[in-house]
C-alpha positions as CSV (number, residue, x, y, z in Angstrom):
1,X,71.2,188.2,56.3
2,X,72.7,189.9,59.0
3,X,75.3,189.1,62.0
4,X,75.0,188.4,65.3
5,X,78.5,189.9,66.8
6,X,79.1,189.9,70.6
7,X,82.2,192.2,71.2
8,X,84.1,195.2,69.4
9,X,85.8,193.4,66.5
10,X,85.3,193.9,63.2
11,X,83.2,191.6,61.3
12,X,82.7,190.7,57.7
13,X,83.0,193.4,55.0
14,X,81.2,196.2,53.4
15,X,80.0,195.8,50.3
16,X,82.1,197.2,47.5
17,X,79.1,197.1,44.7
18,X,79.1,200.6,44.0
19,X,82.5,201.1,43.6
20,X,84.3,197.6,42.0
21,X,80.9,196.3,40.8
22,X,81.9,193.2,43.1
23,X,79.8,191.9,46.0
24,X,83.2,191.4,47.6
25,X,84.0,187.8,49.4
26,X,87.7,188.4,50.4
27,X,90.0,192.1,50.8
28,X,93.4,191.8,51.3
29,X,95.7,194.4,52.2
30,X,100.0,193.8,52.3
31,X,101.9,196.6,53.3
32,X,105.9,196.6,52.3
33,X,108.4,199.0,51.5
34,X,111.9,199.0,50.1
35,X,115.1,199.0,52.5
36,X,118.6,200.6,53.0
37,X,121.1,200.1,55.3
38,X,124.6,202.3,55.6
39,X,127.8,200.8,57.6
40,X,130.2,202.0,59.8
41,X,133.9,202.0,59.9
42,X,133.9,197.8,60.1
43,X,130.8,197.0,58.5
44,X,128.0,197.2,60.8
45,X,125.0,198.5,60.1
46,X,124.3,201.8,62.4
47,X,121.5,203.2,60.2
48,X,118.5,201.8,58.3
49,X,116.0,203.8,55.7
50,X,112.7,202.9,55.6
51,X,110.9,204.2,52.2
52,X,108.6,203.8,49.2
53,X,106.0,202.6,51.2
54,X,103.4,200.3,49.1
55,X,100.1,198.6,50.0
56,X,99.1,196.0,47.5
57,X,95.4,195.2,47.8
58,X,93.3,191.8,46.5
59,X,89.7,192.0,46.4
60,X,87.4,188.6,44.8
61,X,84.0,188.3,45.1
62,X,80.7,188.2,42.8
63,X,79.5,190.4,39.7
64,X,77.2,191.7,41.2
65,X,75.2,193.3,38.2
66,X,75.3,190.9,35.0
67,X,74.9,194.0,32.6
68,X,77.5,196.6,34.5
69,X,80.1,193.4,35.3
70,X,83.0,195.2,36.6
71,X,82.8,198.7,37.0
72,X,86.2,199.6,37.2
73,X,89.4,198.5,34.5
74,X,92.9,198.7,34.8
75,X,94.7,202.4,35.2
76,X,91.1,203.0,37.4
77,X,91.3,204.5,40.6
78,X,88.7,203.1,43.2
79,X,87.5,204.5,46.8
80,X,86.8,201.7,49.0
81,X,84.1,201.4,51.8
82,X,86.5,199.6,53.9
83,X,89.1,202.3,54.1
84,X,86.2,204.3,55.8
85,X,84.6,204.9,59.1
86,X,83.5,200.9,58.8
87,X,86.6,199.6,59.8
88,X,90.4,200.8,59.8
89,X,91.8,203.4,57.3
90,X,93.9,200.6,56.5
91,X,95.6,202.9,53.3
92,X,97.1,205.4,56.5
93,X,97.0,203.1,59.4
94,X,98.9,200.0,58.0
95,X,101.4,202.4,56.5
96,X,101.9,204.9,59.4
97,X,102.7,207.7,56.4
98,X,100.8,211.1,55.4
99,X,100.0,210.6,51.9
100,X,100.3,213.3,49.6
101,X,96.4,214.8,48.7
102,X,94.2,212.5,45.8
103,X,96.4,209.3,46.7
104,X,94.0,206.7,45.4
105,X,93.8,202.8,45.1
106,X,94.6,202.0,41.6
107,X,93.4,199.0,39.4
108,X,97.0,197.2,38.0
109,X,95.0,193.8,36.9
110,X,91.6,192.7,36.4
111,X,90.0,189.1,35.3
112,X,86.3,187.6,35.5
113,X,85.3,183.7,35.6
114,X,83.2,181.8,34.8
115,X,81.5,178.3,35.0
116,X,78.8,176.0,34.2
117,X,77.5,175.9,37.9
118,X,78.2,179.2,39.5
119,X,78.2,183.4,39.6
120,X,80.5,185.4,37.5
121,X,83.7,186.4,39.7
122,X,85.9,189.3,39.7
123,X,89.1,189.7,40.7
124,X,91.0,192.9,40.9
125,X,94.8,193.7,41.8
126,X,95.4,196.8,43.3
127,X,98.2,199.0,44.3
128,X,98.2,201.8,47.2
129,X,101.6,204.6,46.8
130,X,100.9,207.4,49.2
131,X,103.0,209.6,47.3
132,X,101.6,209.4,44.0
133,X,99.1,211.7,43.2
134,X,96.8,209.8,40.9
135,X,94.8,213.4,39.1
136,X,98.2,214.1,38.2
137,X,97.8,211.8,35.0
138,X,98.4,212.0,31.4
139,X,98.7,209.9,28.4
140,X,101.6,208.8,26.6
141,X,101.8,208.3,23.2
């Protein structure tokens, strides 16, 4: 069923089906970065570096196709519908960086549930680095 929304803000979000096999419930999206400071002549700080910008992303929700469960498995990359038109470009505008071309979500963790009186859920842990190219891949051995 569909909302009712009086006003310009954003509400609920887009289903993510097609590309987590997850009806999604909850997307969560933390920004951080690492930090370095340099000192002057008696020690205070006059300059501070801001890199390796990171976006670590949550998603839960329901399986949403018993026989397909997840559709995506750790080392995956996934394209998200609410990094689109839907809502913010939250991988770009959270950060404030240019990310180098094919910089993609990446799947670091993935676990189902299940109970006696309830859907199968899915969650997935994600990671966002701007400047990792993620077709630049290979496999160690």
């Amino acid at each position: 069923m569909s909302a009712t929304v009086f006003g310009t803000a954003k509400f609920g979000i887009a289903s993510e089906a097609s590309s987590t096999g997850l009806f999604a419930a909850n997307i969560s999206y933390s920004g951080n970065s690492e930090v370095a400071y340099a000192a002057n002549h008696v020690g205070q700080d006059v300059v501070i570096s801001i890199y390796n910008e990171t976006i670590d992303l949550t998603i839960d929700g329901v399986v949403a196709v018993k026989g397909a469960g997840l559709v995506v498995g750790i080392a995956d990359t996934v394209t998200l519908a609410n990094t689109s038109a839907d809502s913010l470009t939250v991988t770009t505008d959270l950060l404030k960086v240019t990310p180098v071309a094919n910089a993609s979500v990446i799947v670091l963790q993935a676990s189902l549930k299940r109970s006696n009186t309830g859907f199968e859920m899915g969650d997935l842990t994600c990671v966002y680095k701007p400047g990792i190219d993620s077709t630049a891949t290979y496999t160690a051995s």
